[in-house]
Each structure stands twice: as structure tokens, then as C-alpha cells.
C-alpha positions in Angstrom: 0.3 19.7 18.2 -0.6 16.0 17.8 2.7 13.9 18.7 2.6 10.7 15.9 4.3 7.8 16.2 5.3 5.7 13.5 3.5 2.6 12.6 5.4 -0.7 13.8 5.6 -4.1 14.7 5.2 -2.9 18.2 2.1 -1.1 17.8 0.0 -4.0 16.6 -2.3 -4.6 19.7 -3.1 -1.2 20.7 -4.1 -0.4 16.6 -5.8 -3.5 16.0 -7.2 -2.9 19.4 -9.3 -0.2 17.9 -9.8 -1.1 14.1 -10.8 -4.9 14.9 -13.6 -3.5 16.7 -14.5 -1.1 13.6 -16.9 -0.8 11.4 -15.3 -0.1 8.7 -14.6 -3.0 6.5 -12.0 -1.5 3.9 -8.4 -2.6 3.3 -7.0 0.2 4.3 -7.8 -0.8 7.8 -5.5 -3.9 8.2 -2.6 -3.5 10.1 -0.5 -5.8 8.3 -1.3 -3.6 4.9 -0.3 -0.2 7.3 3.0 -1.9 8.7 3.8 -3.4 5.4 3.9 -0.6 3.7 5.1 1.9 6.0 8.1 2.1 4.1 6.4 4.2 1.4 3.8 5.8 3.0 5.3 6.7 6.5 2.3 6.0 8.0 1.8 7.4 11.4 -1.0 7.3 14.4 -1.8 8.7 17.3 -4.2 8.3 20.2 -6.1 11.1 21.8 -9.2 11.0 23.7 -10.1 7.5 23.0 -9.8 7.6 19.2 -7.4 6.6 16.6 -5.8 8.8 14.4 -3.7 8.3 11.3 -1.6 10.0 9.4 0.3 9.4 5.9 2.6 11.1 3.2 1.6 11.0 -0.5 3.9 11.5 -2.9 4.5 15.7 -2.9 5.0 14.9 0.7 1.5 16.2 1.6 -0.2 14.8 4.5 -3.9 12.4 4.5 -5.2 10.9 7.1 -8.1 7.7 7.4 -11.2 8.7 9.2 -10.6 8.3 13.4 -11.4 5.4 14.8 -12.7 4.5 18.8 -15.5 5.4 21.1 -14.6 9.3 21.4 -16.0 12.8 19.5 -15.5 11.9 15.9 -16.1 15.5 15.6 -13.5 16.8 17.4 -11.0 14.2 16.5 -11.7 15.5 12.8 -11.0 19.1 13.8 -7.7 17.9 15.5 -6.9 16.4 11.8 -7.8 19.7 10.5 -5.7 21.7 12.4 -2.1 19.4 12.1 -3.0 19.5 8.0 -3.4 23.5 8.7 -0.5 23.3 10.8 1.8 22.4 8.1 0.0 24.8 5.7 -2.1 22.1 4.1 -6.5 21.3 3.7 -7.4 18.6 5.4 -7.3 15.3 3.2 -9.1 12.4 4.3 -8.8 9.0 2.1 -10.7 5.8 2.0 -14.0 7.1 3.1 -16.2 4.8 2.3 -20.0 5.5 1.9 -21.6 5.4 5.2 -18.2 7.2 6.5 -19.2 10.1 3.8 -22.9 10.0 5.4 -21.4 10.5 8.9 -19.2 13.6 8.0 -21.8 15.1 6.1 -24.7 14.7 9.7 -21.2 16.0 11.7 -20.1 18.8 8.9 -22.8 19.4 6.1 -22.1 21.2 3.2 -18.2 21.5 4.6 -16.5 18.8 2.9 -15.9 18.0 -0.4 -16.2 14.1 -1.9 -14.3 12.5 -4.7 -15.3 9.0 -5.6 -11.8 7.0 -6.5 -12.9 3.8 -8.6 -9.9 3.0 -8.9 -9.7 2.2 -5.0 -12.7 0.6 -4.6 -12.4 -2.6 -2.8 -14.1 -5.8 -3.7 -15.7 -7.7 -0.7 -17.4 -11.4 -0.9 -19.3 -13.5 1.3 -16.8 -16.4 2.5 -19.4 -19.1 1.7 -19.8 -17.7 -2.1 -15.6 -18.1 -2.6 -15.7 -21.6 -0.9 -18.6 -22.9 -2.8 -19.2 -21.6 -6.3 -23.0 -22.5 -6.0 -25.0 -21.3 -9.6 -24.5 -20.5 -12.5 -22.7 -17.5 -12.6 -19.8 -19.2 -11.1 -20.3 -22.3 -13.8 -16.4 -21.1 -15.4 -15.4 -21.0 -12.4 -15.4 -24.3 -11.6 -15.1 -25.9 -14.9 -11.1 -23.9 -14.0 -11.0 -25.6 -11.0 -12.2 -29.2 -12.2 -9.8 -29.0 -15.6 -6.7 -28.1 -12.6 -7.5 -30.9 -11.2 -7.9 -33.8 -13.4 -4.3 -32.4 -14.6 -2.7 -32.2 -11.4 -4.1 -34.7 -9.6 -0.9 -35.1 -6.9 -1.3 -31.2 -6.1 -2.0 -30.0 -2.5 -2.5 -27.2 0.0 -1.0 -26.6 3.0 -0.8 -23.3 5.1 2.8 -21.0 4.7 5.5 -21.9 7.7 8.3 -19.9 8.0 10.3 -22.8 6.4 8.5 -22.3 2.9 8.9 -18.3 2.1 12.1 -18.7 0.7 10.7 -20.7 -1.9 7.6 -17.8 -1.8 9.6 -15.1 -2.4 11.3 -17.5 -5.9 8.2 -18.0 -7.1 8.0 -14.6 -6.8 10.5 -13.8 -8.6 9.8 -15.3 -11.0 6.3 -13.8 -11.5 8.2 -10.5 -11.6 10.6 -11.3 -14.4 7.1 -12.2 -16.7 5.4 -9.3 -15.3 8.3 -7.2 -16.1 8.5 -5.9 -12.4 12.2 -4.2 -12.8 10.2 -1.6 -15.2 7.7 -0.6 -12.9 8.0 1.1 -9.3 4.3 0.2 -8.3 5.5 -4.0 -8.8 9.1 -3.0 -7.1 6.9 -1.7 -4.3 4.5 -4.6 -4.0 7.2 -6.9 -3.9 9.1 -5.2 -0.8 5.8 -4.9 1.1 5.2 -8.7 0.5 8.5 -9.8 1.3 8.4 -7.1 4.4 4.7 -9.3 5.6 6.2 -12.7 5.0 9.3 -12.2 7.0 6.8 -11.3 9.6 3.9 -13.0 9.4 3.8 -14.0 13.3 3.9 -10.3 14.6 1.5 -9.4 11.7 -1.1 -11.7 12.2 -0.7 -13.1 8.8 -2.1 -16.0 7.9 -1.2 -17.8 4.4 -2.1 -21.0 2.0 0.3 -22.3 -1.0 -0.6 -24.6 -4.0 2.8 -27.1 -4.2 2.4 -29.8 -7.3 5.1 -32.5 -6.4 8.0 -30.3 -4.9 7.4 -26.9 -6.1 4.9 -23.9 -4.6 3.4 -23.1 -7.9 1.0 -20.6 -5.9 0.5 -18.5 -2.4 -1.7 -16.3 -0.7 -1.8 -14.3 2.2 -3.7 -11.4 4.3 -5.2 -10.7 7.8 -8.1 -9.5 9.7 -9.5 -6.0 9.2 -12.2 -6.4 11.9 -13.7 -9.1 13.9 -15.9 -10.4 10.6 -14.0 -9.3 7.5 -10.7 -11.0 6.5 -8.5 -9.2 3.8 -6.0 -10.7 1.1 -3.7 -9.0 0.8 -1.4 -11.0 -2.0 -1.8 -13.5 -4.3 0.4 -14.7 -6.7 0.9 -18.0 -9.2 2.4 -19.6 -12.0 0.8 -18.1 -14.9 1.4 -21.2 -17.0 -0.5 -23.0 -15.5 -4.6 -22.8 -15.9 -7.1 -22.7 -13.4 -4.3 -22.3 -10.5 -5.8 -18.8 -9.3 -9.1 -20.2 -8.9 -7.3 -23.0 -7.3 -6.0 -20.9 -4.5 -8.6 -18.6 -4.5 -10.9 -21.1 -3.5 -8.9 -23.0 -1.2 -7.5 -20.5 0.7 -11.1 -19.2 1.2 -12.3 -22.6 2.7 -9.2 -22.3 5.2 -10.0 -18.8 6.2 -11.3 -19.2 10.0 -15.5 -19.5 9.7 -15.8 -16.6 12.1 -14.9 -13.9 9.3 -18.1 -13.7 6.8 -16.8 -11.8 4.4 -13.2 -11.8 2.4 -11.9 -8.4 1.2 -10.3 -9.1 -2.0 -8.8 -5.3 -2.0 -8.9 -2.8 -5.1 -8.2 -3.0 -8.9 -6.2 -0.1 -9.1 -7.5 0.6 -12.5 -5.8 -2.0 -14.0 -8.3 -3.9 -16.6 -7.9 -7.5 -16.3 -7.6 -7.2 -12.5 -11.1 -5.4 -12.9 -12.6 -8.8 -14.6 -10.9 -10.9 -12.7 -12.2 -9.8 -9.5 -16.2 -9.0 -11.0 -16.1 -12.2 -12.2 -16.3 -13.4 -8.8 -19.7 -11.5 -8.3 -18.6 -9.3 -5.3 -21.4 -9.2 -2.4 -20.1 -5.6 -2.0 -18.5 -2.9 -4.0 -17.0 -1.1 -1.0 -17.2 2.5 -2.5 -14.2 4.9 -1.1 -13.9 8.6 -1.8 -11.3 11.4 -1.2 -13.0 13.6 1.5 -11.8 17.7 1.2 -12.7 19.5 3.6 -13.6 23.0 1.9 -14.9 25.5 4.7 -12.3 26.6 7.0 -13.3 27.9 10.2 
């Protein structure tokens, strides 16, 4: 039986050791999103002839698992999946499998698994240079946003989050939360202990974040990590929604402060929620990251 561990601030280099190195540019992939949200999804890995595994609880306390990561057999990593699900009387469940993950399993295991696209979970990847310049004319809004923010707040600047400013983070925060009516829905309650969770420890995560401050208040922040050696994610973003153009403000800025080695940003999923939809196709994603439920439906 496969001996998990669970997911922790300890565990950071030997994971990242092996999904840094991946190829596999979807969210689900950071470590600071696995150890941030441990809390709810229990999240779990192992290592076993040179590859990764992962385990995690969904809500009827049924186990998934991402596709294994390393150098080893993908296929008989996947059958060791199979039999723990089995093991505790369940089919094998993989999640996030993104398109040329499905095309893999299906060369390993044709015809044997079953795929379930999840729009809802797609996840919204840009080049960094498209997000720092807003060149054309499908980014014209865009910028008109950013232009308008600034003639108005002329004195406003960006710095990068020190421990010193997440107190004042976590109130603006807050404060997003009481407009966004966060006390009335469990997805929101969850975001916001995750967050606080990754700014608390934003050293041992490998965090890195910006903040928009006009004259003595942070009016907007960001933050995410690495999910491999080219792709950054961001992982949270939050503003004053009073104030217009601010999220293309920080959007923009915290882009241009990324470090030039990571091409691409991964602006995560929509979660089927319609204005976050727009917002993030109005930036003109580079890539749609598909990512489907994988089933596996012939038992051995």
C-alpha cells in the first residue's frame, strides 16, 4: 500500500524538485496552491520509483489524484494509483489532465479511460510580454483603464509585499469580502484562509507579490509562484473596487516585475463564474490550458 504523506512546508524542495522540471503548465501544479490549500483538500504525495504521486479528498471523501510526475514508468505509477483508489473501494479518478496528458494516457491505456472536459477549470495562460505591454488593438481598453488610473492617481506606486505590509493585505481584504458578501459563501470563506495561509508564508512558499498603495493605503495586491521553470502562476488578486482601472493597474505591473525567465503567466481558472470569464478573455489568453476529469473504466 502506498504510504502518503501530507503536503507541508517541509516538503517544498523535494515536490518542486519534481514539478519545476514538468511539463505540465497548469495551476494545479504549484506548490504554494497544494500547501495553501491543504487544509480543504488534504492533499497528500508520495514518491515511488522516481515519480511523484498525489493524492486528494473531494468533498464525499472520495480520493483523486494529478497525473505522476518524474523520470519513472508513467504506466506503472498509474496502475499504483489504480490500485490505492481500488484499495479503498473506489475507480480511479485523475483531475487536471490537460490535453497532451489525455494524449499520453490514451498511447499508455487506449480505449481504458474515460475523459470529461471541466470548462469550468480551465486555466488561462498568457505570454509575459503580452500582459507587460498591451501592444494592438485588442488591448486598446485596456490601456485607455490604465492611462485614465493614472492621470487620477498620479502619486500611486508599486512596490513588492514584505512581511511588514500583509497586515494591511489581509484589511484590504476584508474589506473586499464584506462587498463581495464573503460571510454568505463557503467558496470566498475558503479563498480567504488559503490567502491568508500563503501570505503568512510567503518565504517557505516561494511566493512572490506586488501592491498598488495611493498615498498611505494598499488599494491593491497580488501574488503567486512558479509552476515550472517557464510558467509563473497568480494565484490572488484582489483591489478596491471603487476605484477604475486599478486591476489592470496591478495586472500589468505585477507582470512587468515577474522575473523575465518565466514566459508565460498562468492566470488560473474561471470557475464558471461569468464576469471572471470576460475578465480574463479579455486579456486574449496565448493558451486555453484545457483540463479534463480522467475515469479510468476497464478494470483489470
Amino acid at each position: 500500500m502506498l504510504k502518503f504523506e501530507p503536503i507541508s512546508l517541509e516538503n517544498r524542495d523535494i515536490i518542486t524538485s519534481f514539478t519545476l522540471k514538468g511539463v505540465y503548465r497548469n495551476c494545479d501544479f504549484s506548490f504554494a496552491n497544494m500547501c495553501s490549500w491543504q487544509f480543504l483538500y488534504g492533499s497528500e504525495y508520495v514518491i515511488i520509483n522516481n515519480m511523484l504521486l498525489i493524492r486528494f479528498w473531494l468533498e464525499d471523501n472520495r480520493p483523486a489524484y494529478m497525473l505522476p510526475l518524474g523520470k519513472g514508468d508513467l504506466s506503472e505509477a498509474i496502475k499504483l494509483l489504480e490500485k490505492d483508489a481500488k484499495d479503498m473501494g473506489h475507480t480511479l479518478c485523475l483531475l487536471g489532465v490537460t490535453s497532451d496528458a489525455v494524449l499520453c494516457l490514451e498511447k499508455l491505456f487506449p480505449g481504458e479511460f474515460r475523459f470529461i472536459p471541466e470548462r469550468d477549470y480551465y486555466d488561462y495562460i498568457y505570454l509575459r510580454e503580452n500582459l507587460v505591454g498591451l501592444v494592438g488593438k485588442k488591448y486598446q481598453s485596456k490601456r485607455n483603464h490604465i492611462n485614465r488610473f493614472r492621470q487620477e492617481y498620479d502619486n500611486y506606486c508599486y512596490t513588492s509585499i514584505t512581511q511588514d505590509m500583509i497586515a494591511q493585505c489581509l484589511e484590504l481584504e476584508a474589506k473586499w469580502c464584506v462587498d463581495n458578501d464573503c460571510a454568505e459563501n463557503e467558496d470566498l470563506l475558503n479563498e480567504r484562509r488559503s490567502m491568508t495561509f500563503a501570505l503568512e508564508h510567503m518565504d517557505e512558499l516561494g511566493i512572490l507579490g506586488g501592491a498598488i498603495w495611493i498615498g498611505n493605503e494598499i488599494e491593491a495586491f497580488t501574488f503567486g509562484a512558479p509552476i515550472t521553470s517557464d510558467t509563473f502562476g497568480v494565484h490572488v488578486e484582489k483591489a478596491n473596487t471603487e476605484i477604475d482601472g486599478i486591476y489592470a493597474v496591478i495586472n500589468q505591473e505585477f507582470a512587468r516585475h515577474i522575473p523575465e525567465n518565466y514566459l508565460y503567466v498562468n492566470r488560473e481558472e474561471d470557475l464558471g463564474i461569468p464576469g471572471l470569464r470576460k475578465a480574463k478573455l479579455s486579456y486574449h489568453p496565448t493558451i486555453l490550458l484545457e483540463k479534463s476529469a480522467a475515469i479510468r473504466c476497464k478494470q483489470d
